[in-house]
N, C-alpha and C positions, 0 to 999 in steps of 0.2 A: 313492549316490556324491555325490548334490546336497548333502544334508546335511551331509557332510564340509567343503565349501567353503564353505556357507553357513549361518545363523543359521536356526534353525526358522522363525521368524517369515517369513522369506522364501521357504526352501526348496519348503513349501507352496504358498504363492501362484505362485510360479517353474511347478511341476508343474500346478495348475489351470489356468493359463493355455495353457500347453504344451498342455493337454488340451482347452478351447477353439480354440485354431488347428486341432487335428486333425482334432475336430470340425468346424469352418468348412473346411477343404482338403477334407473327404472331402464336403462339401454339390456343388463342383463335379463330382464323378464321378458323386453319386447324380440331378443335376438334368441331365447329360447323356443318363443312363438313360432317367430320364423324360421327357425329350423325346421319345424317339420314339413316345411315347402321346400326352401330353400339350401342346397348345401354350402355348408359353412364356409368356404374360402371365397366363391362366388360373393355370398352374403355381404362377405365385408368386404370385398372390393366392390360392389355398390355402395354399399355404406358409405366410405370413403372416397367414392368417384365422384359421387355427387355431391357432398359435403364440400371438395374439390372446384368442383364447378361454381357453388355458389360463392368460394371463396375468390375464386381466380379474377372477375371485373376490378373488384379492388385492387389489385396488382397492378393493372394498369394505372392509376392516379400517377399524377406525372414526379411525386415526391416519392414514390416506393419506384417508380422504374428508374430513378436515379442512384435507389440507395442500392439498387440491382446491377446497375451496370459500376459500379465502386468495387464490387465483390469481384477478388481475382478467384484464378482457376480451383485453388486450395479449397479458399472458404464455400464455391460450388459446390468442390464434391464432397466436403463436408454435410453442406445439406441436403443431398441427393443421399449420402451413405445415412443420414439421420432418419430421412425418407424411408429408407431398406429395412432400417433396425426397428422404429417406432411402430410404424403403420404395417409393412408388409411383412414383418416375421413378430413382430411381438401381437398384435391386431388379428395377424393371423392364425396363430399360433392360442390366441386367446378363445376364439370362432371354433377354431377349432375343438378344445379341451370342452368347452360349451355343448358341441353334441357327444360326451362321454361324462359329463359330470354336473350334479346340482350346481345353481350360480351360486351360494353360498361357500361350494368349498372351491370354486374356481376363484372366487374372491378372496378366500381366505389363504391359497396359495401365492396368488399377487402379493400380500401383504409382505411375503419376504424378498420383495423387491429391495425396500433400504438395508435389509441385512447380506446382499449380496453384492451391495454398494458400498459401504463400509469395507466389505473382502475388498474390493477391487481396488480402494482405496490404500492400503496393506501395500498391494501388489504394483499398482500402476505409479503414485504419488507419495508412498514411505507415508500413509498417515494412517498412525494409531490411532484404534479406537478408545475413546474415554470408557471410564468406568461406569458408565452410567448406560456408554454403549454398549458392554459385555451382558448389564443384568438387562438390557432389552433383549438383546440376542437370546439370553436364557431361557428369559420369561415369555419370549414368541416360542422356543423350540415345545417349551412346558404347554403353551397355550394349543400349538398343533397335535402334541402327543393327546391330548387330553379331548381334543376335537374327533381326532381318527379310532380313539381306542373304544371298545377291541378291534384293530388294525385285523380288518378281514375284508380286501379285495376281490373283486371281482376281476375277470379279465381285462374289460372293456375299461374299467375303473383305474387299473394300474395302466393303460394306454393312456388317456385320459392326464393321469396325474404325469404322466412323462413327458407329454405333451406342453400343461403348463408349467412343470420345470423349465422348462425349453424359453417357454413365453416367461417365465420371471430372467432367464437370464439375458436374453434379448430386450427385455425391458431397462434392468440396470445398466446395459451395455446404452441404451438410447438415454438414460436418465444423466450418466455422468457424461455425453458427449452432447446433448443438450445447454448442460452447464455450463459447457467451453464454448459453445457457440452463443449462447444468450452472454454471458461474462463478456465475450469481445464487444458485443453493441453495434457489429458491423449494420445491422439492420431489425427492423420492427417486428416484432413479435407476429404478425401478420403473414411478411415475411417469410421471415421461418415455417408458420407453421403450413402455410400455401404451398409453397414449394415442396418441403418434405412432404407432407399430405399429396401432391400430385405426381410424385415421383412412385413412392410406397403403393397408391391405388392402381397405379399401369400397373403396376405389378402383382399386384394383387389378383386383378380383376382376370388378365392377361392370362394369368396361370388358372385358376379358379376356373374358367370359360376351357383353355384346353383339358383340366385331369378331370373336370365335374361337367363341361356343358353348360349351357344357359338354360335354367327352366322356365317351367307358364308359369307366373305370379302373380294367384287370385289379387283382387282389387284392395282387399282387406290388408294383405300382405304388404303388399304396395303401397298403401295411406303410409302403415308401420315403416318403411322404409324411408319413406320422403321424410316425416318424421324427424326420426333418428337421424338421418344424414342432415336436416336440413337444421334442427331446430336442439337435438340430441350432439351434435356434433359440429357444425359451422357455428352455431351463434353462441353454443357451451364453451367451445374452444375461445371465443372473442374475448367473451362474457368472463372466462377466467383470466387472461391473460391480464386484463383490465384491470381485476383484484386485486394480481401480485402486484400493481403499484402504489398499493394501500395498505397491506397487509407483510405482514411481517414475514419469513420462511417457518415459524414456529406456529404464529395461527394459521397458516395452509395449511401446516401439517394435521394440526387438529380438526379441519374442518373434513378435509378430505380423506382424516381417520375412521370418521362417521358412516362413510360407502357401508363399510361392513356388515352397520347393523342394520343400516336403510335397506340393503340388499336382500338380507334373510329377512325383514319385515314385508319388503314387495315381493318376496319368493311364495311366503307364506300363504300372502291375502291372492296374490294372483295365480301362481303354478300347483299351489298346493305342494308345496316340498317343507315338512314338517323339521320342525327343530328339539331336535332332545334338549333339557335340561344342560346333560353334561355335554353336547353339542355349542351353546350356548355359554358357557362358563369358559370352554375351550376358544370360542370368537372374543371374549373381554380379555379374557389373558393374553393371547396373542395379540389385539388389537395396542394394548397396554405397552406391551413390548417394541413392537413394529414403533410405536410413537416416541417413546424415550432414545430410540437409536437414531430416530429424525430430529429430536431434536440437542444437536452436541451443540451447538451455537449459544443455547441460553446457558449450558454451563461453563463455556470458556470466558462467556461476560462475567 
């Protein structure tokens, strides 16, 4: 049916992508599972260590060790610090808010990632937001009032919500230093994400193992983990980077807008985490919002 509307050359990418999101939606149902074995910061430094691993052979090919030994000291610790922010404090910090809150509303906090990238944008590079980007901002803050209310926290729930505060800002902070490091082109997307990915999991794991220990990891859990790190996370990782070179920044946005709903539909049918009505009206208005402020590029064309 895609094909019908679209040019092969798209069509494809359009479906890859599609199948990445699905991918990435179903990692919050399987790392809810896993929590209740596994603690959360451990969790994802596996996740990521072995995702890691399976990424690291490629690195060696003799055209990526060249484009590695090109990079001076700067552009290293650029992707060692991209490492820090992506993987080990936003990944973690994500893992985290995971054992304090449904994936639905962990998801729907994520969502104002682009609206604190837009701020930072303000702050760091003098770049106003379009008008188009204000009524996103509006229409995400209306979408989340409308999701939380009546606004009656629990304890655990406002830890929880603090927590992925923390993780959306460590994300925007890894979202606009990603940009500077992809924009230069010193190196392959590969690259990039191998390095940062094996930097962020030392650390991850490293810590995770001294504040929590390592647990016993029924077998069940285990499959769940190879998974997600192998097939959730190295080959999802490939598998997108691949798309951005078909796809425009305005279709990623829309496709990867999709998490939201995919996320409460696999919360629903797998976790059993029920969605109100005005729960649901509150994920389209935000979701709506979050998308108009990602995309400023189609209105400066």
């Amino acid at each position: 049916m895609i094909s019908e509307n679209l040019p092969r050359s798209k069509a494809i990418p359009v479906l890859q992508a599609l199948l990445v999101t699905l991918l990435w939606s179903s990692s919050f149902v399987i790392i809810k599972i896993g929590l209740e074995e596994i603690p959360p910061i451990v969790f994802a430094g596996l996740r990521y260590s072995i995702a890691a691993i399976c990424l690291l052979p490629f690195l060696f090919k003799k055209e990526n060790l060249i484009q590695v030994s090109n990079l001076n000291s700067v552009e290293i610790i650029k992707l060692g610090f991209y490492g820090v922010l992506f993987i080990a404090l936003t990944q973690g910090a994500m893992f985290l808010g995971l054992s304090f809150l449904p994936s639905v509303t962990v998801s729907l906090i994520l969502n104002f990632t682009p609206i604190v990238v837009a701020g930072m944008g303000i702050i760091l590079i003098n770049e106003i937001p379009t008008q188009q980007q204000w009524i996103g901002t509006l229409l995400f803050m209306i979408g989340v009032i409308t999701y939380f209310y009546p606004i009656d926290f629990t304890g655990s729930e406002v830890t929880g919500i603090i927590v992925m505060l923390m993780a959306v800002i460590f994300n925007a902070g890894s979202s606009v230093l990603g940009r500077d490091i992809n924009r230069a082109r010193k190196c392959s997307p590969l690259i990039i994400t191998t390095i940062s990915m094996l930097v962020g999991s030392i650390i991850l794991l490293s810590t995770g193992i001294y504040l929590q220990g390592f647990p016993s990891i029924s077998l069940f859990n285990f499959l769940l983990l190879l998974w997600m790190a192998v097939i959730n996370t190295a080959f999802a990782f490939t598998l997108w980077n691949k798309t951005l070179r078909s796809l425009t920044a305005m279709e990623s946005s829309i496709i990867n807008g999709t998490m939201l709903i995919q996320i409460g539909v696999l919360a629903w049918i797998f976790l059993g985490e029920e969605i109100t009505s005005t729960e649901i009206a509150g994920m389209l208005i935000a979701a709506a919002g979050a998308l108009l402020v990602q995309l400023k590029s189609r209105v400066i064309k």
